[in-house]
N, C-alpha and C positions, 0 to 999 in steps of 0.2 A: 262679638258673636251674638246672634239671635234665635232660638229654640233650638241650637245645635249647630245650627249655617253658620260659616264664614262670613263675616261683612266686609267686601271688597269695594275701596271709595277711593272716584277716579276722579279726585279733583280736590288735591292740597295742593301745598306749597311748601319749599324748599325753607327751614328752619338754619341758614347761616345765621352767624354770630350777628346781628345788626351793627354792630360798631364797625364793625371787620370792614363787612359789605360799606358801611356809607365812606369811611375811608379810603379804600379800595376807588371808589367811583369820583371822590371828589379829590382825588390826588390826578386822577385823567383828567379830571374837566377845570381843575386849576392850572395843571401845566400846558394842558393842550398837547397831550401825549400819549401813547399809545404806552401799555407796560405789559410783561407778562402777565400769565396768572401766578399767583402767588401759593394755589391751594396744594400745589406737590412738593413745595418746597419750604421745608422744614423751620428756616430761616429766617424767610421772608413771611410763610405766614405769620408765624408769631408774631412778626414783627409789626401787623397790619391789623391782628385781632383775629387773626382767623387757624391758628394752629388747632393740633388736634384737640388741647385739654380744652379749648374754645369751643370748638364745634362739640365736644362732650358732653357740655353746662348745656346746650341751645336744643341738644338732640335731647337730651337726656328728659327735659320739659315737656320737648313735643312725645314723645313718647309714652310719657304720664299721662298730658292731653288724652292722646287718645285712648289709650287704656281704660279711660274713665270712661269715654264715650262709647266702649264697645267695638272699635275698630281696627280689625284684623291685619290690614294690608290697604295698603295707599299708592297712587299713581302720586309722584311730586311733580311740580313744575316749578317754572320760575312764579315769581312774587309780581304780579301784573304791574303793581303800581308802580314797582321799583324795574322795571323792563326798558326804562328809558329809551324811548323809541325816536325821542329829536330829539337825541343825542348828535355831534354831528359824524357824519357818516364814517369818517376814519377812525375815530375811537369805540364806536358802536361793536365792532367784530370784537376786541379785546373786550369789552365790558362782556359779549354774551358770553364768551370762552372763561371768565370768569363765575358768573352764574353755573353755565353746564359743568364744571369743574366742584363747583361746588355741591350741588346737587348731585352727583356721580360722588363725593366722597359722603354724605348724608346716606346714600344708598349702602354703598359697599360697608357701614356701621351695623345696619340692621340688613342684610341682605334679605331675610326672611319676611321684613313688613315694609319695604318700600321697593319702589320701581320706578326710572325715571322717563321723565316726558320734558325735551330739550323747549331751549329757547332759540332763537334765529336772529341774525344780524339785520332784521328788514329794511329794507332802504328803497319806500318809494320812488325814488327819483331814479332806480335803474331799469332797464329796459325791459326786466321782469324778472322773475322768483330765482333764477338759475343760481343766483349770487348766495343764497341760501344750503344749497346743498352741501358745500363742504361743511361745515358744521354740524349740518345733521346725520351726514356720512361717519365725519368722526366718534359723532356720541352713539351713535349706533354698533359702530365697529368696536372703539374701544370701553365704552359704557354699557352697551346692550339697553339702551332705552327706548323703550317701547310706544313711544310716541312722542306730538311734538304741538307745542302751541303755538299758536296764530294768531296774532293781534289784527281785527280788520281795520283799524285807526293805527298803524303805532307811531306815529305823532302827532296823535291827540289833534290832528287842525282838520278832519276828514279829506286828507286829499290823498286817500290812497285809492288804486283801481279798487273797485270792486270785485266782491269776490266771483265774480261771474266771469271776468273778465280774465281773456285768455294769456295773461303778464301771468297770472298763477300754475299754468297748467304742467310746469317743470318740476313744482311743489307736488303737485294732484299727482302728476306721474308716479313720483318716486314712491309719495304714500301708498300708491295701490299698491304698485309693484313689490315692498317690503310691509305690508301689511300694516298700515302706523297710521292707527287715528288721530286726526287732526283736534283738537282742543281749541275752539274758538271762544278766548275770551277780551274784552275788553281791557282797554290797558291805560296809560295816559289821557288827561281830557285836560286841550288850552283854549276851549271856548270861555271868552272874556265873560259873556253872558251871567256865567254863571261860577266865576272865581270868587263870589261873598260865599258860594256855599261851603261848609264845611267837608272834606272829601269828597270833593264836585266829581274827581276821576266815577265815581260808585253810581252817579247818571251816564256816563258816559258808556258803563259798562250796558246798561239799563238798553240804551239806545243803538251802540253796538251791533251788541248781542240780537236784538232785535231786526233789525237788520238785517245781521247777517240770514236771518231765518227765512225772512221774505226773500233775500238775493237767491238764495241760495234752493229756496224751493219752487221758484220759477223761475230758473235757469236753466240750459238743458246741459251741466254739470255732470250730472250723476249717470245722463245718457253716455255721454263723453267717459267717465270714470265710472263703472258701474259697479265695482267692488271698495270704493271708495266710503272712507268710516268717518263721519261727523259729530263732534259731540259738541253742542253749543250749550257753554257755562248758563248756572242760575234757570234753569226751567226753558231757556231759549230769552230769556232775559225781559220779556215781558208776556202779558195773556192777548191771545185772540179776542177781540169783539165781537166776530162773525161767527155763525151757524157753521157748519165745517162742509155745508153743501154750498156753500157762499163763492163765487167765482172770485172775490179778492182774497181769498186761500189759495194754495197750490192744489189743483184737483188733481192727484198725484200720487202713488204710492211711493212712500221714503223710506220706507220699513226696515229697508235695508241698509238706507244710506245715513240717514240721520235723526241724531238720536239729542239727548236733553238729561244733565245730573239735574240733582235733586237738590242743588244749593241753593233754596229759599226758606228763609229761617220763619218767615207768617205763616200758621197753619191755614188760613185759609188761604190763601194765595197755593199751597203749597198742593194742598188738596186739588184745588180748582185746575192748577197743571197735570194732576194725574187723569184726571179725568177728559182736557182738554187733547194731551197727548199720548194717551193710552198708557196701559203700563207696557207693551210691549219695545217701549222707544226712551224709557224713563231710566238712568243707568244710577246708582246712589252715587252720591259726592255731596262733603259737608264743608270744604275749606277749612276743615281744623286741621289745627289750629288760627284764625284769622280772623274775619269781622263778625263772626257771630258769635261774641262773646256775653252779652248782655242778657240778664236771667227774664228769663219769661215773666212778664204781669199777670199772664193769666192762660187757660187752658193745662197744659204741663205745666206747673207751677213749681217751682225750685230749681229747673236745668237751664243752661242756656241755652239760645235759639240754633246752636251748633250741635246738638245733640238731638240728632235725626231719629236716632233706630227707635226709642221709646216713640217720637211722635209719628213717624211711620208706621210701627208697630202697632199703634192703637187707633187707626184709619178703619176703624167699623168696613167702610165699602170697599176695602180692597180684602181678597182672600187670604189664605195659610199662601196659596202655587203666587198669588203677586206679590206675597213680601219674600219670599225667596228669591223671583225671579229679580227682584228689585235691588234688595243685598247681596246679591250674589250671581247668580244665572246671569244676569244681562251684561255686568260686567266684566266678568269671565269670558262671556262671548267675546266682549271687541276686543278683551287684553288675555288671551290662552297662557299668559305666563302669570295671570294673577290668579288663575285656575292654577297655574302648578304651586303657587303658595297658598293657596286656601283652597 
């Protein structure tokens, strides 16, 4: 909470047992076989790592996590890195149903501070999104998940359509039509280039993300989908160089359509995004529990880079109405059921 406001952050991740999960994934991709999901059945989770006193220890953390950081209510999603997107295509639907399964019982623990946001079986190589919907049909109907993430890479080799392109617009439909913003974050990255780096996928998202922004704001998408909700992880994943009257900008209003969390853990960078995309486009999200776990050298000094509201909070040029609208208002807006919990 912040001077009384709810803090509503639309961009975690789903806290499965880690063991459970890499078991789970590498029992598919050793036999070359598709399995159920394991997470409603008693049995078989335990058997995998993932029963319920499992998920109790994993939740029970994230839950501390956040606590600490002030954080009321959370959108989950799946775990980007772990979204294995060149997967191969048969096993890919079982793996997501495992995810969304899992995440849907994560939720239903705390129903009052989490809410979820599905993942999708993507499969470039079909003729376009439609292959997606039953999955997001099911987590909506029997989950009530409130949104859904979109990898514009999800096999890390960039050879997906672009998001502009009309292989998406089965996706775009549905989102309109059931009110479910979209979560674009990066996910896998297998350029060779750059496999010495240490979690090279976290350029990947960099580049993305960034991408996606230019795709997607000089497109005529939002013409096309006009109620249509975008939230592009990490600030939009990099900064504008250009003056914002610059024709290599979208000369555009997005206002409506798309929008940027607040997951960059540099304050100045972090700063630089609010003012680059206003605060009326700015939704909070800190990925905690996740990469910003590393304590600050300096400015806030003693929290990690994942604890926003204090560095937020003390942003001199934003007002008392932007840090509400920030923690609260804006993300309320695209999620009205994370208004019904805060």
């Amino acid at each position: 909470m912040y001077n009384g406001t709810k803090v509503l952050d639309v961009h975690s991740h789903v806290s499965a047992p880690m063991t459970g999960f890499g078991m789970a994934n590498m029992m598919m991709q050793a036999t070359n076989g598709t399995m159920p999901s394991p997470i409603d059945k008693p049995g078989e989770a335990a058997r995998f790592g993932l029963g319920d006193d499992d998920f109790a220890v994993s939740v029970a953390n994230h839950m501390a996590y956040i606590d600490e950081r002030n954080i009321d209510v959370q959108i989950l999603g799946p775990r980007p890195f772990l979204m294995m997107g060149w997967m191969q295509d048969h096993l890919l639907p079982a793996w997501t149903r495992i995810v969304n399964d899992a995440i849907a019982k994560q939720c239903a623990m705390h129903p009052d501070r989490f809410l979820g946001a599905c993942q999708l079986p993507q499969n470039v190589h079909a003729p376009n999104a439609s292959h997606c919907l039953d999955e997001l049909d099911r987590c909506v109907r029997e989950y009530g998940f409130v949104g859904v993430y979109v990898s514009p890479d999800p096999e890390g080799r960039r050879n997906a359509p672009g998001l502009a392109e009309r292989w998406w617009d089965p996706l775009y439909e549905r989102c309109q039509e059931g009110g479910l913003p979209i979560v674009i974050h990066g996910t896998n990255c297998l350029d060779e280039r750059i496999r010495h780096v240490p979690h090279n996928y976290q350029l990947g998202f960099v580049v993305e993300q960034y991408l996606a922004n230019q795709i997607l704001g000089h497109s005529d998408v939002f013409d096309r989908f006009p109620e249509l909700k975008v939230i592009i992880c990490h600030c939009g994943g990099a900064l504008d160089r250009f003056i914002p009257t610059d024709p290599h900008l979208p000369q555009k209003d997005l206002s409506n359509n798309l929008f940027y969390d607040t997951c960059a853990h540099d304050e100045v960078f972090l700063e630089a995004a609010f003012r680059q995309k206003g605060v009326e486009r700015m939704v909070f999200g800190t990925e905690a529990p996740g990469s910003g776990r590393a304590p600050r050298p300096q400015g806030s000094v003693g929290i990690t880079g994942d604890d926003l509201v204090p560095v937020i909070g003390g942003f001199e040029f934003l007002s008392e109405d932007d840090k509400k609208a920030i923690f609260h208002d804006n993300p309320a807006r695209l999620f009205p059921k994370m208004a019904e919990l805060g």
